[in-house]
C-alpha positions in Angstrom: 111.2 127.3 103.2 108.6 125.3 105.5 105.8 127.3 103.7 106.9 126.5 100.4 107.7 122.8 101.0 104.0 122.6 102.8 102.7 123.6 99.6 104.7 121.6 97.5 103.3 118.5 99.6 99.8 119.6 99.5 99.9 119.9 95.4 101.6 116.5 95.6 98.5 114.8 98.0 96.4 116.4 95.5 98.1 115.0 92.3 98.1 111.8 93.8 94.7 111.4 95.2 92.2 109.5 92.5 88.7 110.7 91.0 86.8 108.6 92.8 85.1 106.4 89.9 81.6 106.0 88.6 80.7 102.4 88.4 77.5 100.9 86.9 77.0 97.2 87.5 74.9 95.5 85.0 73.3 92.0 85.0 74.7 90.5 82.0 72.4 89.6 79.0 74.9 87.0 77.0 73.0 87.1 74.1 74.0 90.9 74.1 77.6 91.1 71.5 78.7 94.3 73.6 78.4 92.3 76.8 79.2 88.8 75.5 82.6 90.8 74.6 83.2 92.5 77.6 82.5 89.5 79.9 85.0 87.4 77.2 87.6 90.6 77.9 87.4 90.3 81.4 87.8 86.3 81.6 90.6 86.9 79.6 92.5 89.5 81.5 91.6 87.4 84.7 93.3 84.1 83.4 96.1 86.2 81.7 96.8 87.0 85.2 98.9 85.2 87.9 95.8 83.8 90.1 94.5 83.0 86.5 97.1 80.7 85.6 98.8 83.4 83.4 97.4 82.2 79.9 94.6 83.2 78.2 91.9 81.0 77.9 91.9 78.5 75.4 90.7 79.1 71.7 87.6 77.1 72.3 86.4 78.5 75.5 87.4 82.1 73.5 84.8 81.2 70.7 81.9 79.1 72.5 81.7 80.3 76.3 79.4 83.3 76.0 76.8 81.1 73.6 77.1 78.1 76.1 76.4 80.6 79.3 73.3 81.6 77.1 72.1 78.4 77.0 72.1 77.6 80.9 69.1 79.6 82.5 71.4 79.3 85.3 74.3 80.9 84.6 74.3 84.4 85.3 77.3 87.1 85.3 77.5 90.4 86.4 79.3 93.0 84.8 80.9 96.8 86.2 81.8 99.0 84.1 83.4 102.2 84.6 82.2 104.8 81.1 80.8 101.7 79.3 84.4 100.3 79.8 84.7 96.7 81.6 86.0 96.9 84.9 85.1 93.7 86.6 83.1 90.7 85.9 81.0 88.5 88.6 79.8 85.2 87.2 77.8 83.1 89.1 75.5 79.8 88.8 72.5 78.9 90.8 72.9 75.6 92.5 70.8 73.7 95.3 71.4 73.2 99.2 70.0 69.7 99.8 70.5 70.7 103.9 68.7 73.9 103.5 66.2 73.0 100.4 66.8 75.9 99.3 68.3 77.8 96.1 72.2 79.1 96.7 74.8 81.2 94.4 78.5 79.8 93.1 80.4 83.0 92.3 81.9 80.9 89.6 84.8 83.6 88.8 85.3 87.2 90.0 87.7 89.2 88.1 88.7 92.7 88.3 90.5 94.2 85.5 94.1 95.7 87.1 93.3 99.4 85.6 90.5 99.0 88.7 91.9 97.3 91.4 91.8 98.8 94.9 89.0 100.9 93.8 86.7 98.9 95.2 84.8 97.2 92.0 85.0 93.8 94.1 83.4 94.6 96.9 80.5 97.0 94.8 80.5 93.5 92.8 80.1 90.9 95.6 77.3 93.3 97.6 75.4 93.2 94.1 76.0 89.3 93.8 74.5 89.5 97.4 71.6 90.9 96.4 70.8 89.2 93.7 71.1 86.0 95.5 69.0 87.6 98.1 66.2 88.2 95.2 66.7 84.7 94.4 65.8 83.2 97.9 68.9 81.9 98.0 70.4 80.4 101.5 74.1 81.2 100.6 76.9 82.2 98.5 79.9 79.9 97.9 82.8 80.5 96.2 86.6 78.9 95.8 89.1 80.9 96.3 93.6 80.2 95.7 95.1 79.7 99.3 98.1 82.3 97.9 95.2 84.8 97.2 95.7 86.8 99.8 93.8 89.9 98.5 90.7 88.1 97.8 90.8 86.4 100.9 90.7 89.0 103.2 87.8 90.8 101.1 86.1 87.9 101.0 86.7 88.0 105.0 85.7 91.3 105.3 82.4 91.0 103.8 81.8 87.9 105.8 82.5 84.7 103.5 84.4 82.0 106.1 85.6 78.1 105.8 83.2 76.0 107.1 82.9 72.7 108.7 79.9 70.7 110.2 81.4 69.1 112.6 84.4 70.4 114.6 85.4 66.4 114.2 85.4 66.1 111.1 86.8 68.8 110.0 86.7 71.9 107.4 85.5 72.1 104.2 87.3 71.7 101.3 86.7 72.2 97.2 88.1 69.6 95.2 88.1 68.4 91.7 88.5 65.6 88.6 89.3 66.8 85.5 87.5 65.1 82.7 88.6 66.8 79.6 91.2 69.4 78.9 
């Protein structure tokens, strides 16, 4: 009976384990349709979501956000895809450090699509993002992130991203905002 239940757990471990995926991460040409679509999908699946808000995004940001990313020479996304399918989206604008004078990254959104979680498309995502900012002479990456996200705070963690403060005086940094229009 030991034997047999041994091998009845083995075939189990094995029917459970995952192909580890193939992942291709692209940098995002938004005047491309089939990558104007997928970055729209993605967006969409990330807002649907519960650190998203849980709605789509609105009708007008679903019909003019890919042509007004194309616009800004900026505004840069980048895009993993597992067999040409979207599995996570990166999408990130170059600002200015006025401390540093140098270039730096906003990861604006990072979204990975719930058929890819815990597979490790964040973390293949970010290093790119990295590297990219790297190419760009960039002094840093910043990003926002919810305080009840506990999953994407501790990759972020993990692949180094921190609060910070200037001045243990006058405290830690924090990202605020003013709405001007809905």
């Amino acid at each position: 009976m030991d034997g047999c239940r041994a091998r009845r757990r083995a075939r189990q471990a094995i029917a459970n384990e995952q192909e580890p995926i193939v992942l291709e991460i692209i940098d995002v040409d938004f005047n491309n349709p089939e990558h104007g679509q997928q970055v729209l999908a993605m967006l969409n699946e990330y807002a649907s979501g519960p650190m998203g808000g849980n709605t789509p995004l609105p009708e007008y940001a679903q019909r003019n956000l890919i042509p007004e990313l194309a616009k800004r020479p900026t505004a840069r996304a980048l895009l993993a895809r597992v067999d040409g399918e979207a599995a996570g989206v990166a999408i990130y604008i170059e600002g200015f450090s006025t401390f540093a004078c140098r270039p730096l990254v906003n990861l604006h959104d990072l979204g990975v699509s719930p058929r890819f979680q815990g597979q490790g498309v964040g973390k293949q995502l970010l290093a790119a993002l990295e590297d990219r900012a790297r190419r760009l002479g960039c002094c840093k990456i910043t990003l926002e992130v919810l305080e009840g996200n506990d999953v994407a705070q501790g990759l972020y963690r993990k692949l180094g991203y921190e609060g910070y403060s200037l001045d243990e005086d006058t405290g830690r940094a924090m990202f605020w905002q003013k709405k001007l229009a809905a």
